[in-house]
C-alpha positions as CSV (number, residue, x, y, z in Angstrom):
1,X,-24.2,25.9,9.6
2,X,-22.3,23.3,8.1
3,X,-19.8,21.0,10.1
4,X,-16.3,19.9,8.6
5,X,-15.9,15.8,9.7
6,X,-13.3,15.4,12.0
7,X,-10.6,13.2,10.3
8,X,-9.4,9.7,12.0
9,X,-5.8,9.7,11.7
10,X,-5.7,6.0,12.2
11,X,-7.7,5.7,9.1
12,X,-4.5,6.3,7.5
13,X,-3.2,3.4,8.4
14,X,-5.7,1.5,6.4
15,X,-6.2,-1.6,8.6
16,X,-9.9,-1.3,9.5
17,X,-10.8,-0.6,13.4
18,X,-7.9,-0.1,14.8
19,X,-7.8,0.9,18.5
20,X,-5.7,-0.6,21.0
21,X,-1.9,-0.2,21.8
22,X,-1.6,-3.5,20.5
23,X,-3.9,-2.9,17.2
24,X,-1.6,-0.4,16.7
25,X,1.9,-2.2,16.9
26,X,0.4,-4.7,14.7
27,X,-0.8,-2.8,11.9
28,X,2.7,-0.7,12.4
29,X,4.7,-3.6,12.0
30,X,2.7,-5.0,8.6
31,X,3.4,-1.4,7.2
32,X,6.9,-1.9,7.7
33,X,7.1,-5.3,6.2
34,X,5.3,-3.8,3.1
35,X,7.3,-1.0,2.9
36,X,10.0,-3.6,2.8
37,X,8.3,-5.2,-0.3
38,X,8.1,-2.1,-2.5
39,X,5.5,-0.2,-1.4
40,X,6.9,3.5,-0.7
41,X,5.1,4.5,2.9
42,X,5.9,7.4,4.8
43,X,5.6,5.8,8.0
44,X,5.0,7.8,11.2
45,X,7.4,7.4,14.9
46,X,6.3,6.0,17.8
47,X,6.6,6.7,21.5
48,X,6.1,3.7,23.1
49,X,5.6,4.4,27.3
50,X,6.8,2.0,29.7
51,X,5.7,0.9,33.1
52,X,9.1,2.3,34.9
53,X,8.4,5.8,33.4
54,X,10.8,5.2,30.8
55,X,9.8,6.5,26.7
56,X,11.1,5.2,23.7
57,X,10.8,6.8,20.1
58,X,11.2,5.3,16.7
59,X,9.7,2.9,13.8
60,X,8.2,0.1,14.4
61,X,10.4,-2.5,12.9
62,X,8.6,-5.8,13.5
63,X,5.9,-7.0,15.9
64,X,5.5,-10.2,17.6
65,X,7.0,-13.6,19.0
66,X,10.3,-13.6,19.5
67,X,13.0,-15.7,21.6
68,X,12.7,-13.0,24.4
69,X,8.8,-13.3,24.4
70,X,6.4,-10.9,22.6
71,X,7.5,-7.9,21.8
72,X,8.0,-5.0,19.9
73,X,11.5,-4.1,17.9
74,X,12.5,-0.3,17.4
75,X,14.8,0.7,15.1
76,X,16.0,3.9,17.4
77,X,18.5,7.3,16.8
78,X,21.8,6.2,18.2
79,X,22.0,7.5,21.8
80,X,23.9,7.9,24.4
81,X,26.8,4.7,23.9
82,X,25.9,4.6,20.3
83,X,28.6,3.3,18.4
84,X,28.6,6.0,15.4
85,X,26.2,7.8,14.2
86,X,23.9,4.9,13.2
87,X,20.4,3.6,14.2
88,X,20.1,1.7,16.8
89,X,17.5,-1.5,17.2
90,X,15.6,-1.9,20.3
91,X,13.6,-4.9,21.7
92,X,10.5,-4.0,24.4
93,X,8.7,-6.5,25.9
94,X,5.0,-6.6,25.7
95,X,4.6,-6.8,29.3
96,X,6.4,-3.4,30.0
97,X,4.9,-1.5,27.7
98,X,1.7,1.0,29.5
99,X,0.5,3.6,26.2
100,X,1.9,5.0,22.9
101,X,1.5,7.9,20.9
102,X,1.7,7.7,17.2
103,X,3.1,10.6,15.9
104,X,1.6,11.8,13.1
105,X,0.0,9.4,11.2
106,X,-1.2,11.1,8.5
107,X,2.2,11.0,6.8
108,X,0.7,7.8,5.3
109,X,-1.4,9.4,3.1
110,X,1.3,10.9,1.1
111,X,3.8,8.2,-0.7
112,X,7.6,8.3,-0.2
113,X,9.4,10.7,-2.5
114,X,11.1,7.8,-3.8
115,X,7.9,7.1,-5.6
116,X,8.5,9.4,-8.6
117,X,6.1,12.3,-9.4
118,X,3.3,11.6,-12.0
119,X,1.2,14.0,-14.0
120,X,-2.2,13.8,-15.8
121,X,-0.1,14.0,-19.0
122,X,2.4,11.5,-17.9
123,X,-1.0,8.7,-17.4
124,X,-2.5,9.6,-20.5
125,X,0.8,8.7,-22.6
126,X,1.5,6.3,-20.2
127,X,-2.0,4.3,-20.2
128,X,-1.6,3.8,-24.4
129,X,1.7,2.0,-24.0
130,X,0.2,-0.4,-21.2
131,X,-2.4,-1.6,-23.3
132,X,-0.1,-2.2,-26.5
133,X,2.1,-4.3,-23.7
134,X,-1.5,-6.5,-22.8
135,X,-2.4,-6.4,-26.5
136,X,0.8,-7.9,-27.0
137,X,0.7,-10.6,-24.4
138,X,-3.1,-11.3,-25.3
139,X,-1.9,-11.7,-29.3
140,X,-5.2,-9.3,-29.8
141,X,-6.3,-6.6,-29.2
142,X,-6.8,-5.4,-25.4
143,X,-8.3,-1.7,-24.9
144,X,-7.2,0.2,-21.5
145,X,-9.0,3.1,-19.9
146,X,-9.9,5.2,-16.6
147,X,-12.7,4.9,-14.8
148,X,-14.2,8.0,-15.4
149,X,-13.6,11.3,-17.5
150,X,-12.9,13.3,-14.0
151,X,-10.6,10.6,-12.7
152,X,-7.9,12.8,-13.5
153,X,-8.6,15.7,-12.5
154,X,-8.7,15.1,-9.0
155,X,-5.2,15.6,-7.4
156,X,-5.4,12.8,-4.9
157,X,-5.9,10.3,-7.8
158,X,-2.5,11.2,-9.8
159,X,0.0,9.0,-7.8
160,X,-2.9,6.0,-7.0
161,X,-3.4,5.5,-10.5
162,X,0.0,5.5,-11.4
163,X,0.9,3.1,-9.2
164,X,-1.7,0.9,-10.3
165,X,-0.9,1.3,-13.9
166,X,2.7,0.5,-13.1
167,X,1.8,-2.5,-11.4
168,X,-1.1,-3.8,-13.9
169,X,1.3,-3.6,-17.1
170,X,4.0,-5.6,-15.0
171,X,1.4,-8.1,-13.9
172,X,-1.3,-8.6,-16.2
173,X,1.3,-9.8,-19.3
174,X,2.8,-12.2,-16.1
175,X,-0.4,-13.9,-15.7
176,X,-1.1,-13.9,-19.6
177,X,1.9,-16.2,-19.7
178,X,0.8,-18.4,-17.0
179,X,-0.6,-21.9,-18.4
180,X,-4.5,-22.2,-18.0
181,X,-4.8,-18.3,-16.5
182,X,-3.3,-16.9,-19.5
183,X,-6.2,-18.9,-21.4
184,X,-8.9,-17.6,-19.2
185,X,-7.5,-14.2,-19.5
186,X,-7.4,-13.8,-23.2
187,X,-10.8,-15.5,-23.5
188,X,-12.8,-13.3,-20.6
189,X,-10.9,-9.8,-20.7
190,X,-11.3,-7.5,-23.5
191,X,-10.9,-4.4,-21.4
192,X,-9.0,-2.9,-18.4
193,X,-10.3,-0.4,-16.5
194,X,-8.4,1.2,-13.8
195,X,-9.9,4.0,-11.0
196,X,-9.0,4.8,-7.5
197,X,-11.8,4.4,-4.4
198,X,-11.7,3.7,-0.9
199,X,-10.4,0.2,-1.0
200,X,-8.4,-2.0,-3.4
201,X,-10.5,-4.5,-5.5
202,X,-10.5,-6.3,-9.0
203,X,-14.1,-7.0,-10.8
204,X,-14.0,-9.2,-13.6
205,X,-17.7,-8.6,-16.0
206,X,-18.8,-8.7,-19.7
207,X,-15.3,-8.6,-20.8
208,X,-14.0,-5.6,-18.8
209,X,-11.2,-6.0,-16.3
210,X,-12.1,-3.4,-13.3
211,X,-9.5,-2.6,-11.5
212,X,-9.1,0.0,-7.9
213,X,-6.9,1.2,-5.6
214,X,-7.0,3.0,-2.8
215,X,-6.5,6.5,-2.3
216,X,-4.5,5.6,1.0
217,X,-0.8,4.7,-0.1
218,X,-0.8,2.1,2.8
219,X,-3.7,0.2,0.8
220,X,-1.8,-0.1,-2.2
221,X,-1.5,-3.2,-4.1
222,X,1.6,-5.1,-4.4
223,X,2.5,-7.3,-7.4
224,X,1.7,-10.4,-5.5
225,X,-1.5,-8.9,-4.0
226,X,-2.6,-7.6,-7.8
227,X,-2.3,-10.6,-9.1
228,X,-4.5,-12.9,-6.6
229,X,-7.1,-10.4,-7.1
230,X,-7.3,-10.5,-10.9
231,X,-7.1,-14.7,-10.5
232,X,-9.9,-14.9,-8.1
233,X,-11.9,-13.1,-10.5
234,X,-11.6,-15.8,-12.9
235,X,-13.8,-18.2,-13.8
């Protein structure tokens, strides 16, 4: 009889081996921060358990150093001397803090709904106009593509692959205007080919521009991000 897997949720978080309370915090707080950039995370509340008995709930706003000491800030409901109904920020020291629970982590494997909703049709027209915006950066002709013929068809893939394609056709043209990568770019790259796997990459080889992003929202490229891969790939 077969066995189904049991899933990790802190493989959602997309940060490796992640373990500890203060693993946790850590990759909680870099979320945040790239949320902040752009990238549109569902991120999950924490309860953070104290050493006087004490719980506090929220998002993790940022981890680390701070005047106080290390810590951790919580942006937090307004409570009880709240003034209005607005959030409240919270600072913890690292010292106090015994345990937390993350709840629900798996919300990270679904982007933000103000990420808008993509279809296979919506790629397919969408893909077309990317490469005439390369082709027109290059000054010659630049061919794009998926990975495979059953990259679409797969669900999960829809909303990775726009993003990257999004994020390509803004930063690819960038780059093509950048003195000395531009050159390297229209020399070397003839094709882009974009797919979705376990982790973000770029592979430069025999003309063809490989590009992949994960199928884990919080492992999505930013601009910045796309565009050091693609350089490191040069030459």
């Amino acid at each position: 009889m077969s066995t189904t897997q049991a899933v990790d949720p802190l493989e959602s978080l997309a940060r490796g081996h992640v373990r500890s309370v203060w693993e946790v915090l850590e990759a909680m707080s870099i979320l945040m921060r790239r949320r902040n950039e752009g990238l549109p995370l569902n991120l999950p509340q924490v309860t953070l358990f104290l050493r006087s008995g004490r719980e506090v709930t929220g998002l993790i706003r940022e981890y680390g150093e701070f005047r106080q000491g290390r810590g951790v800030l919580l942006i937090t409901s307004g409570g009880y001397g709240s003034r209005g109904e607005g959030l409240d920020v919270t600072f913890v020291p690292d010292g106090v803090i015994e345990a937390l629970t993350l709840h629900d982590a798996t919300v990270l494997d679904t982007p933000a709904k103000s990420m808008p909703e993509s279809s296979p049709m919506h790629l397919r027209r969408h893909l077309p106009a990317m490469a005439d915006r390369l082709s027109s950066a290059w000054g010659t002709k630049v061919t794009a593509e998926f990975g495979t013929a059953a990259e679409l068809e797969q669900e999960a893939h829809i909303q990775p692959l726009a993003w990257l394609v999004e994020r390509t056709g803004e930063v690819l043209p960038k780059l093509a205007a950048t003195p000395d990568v531009g050159d390297v770019l229209r020399e070397r790259v003839r094709r882009v080919r974009l797919m979705v796997r376990d982790t973000f990459g770029a592979r430069l080889s025999d003309g063809t521009l490989d590009l992949t992003t994960s199928r884990r929202p919080a492992a999505w490229p930013l601009e910045p991000e796309l565009a050091r891969a693609v350089m490191d790939t040069l030459p």
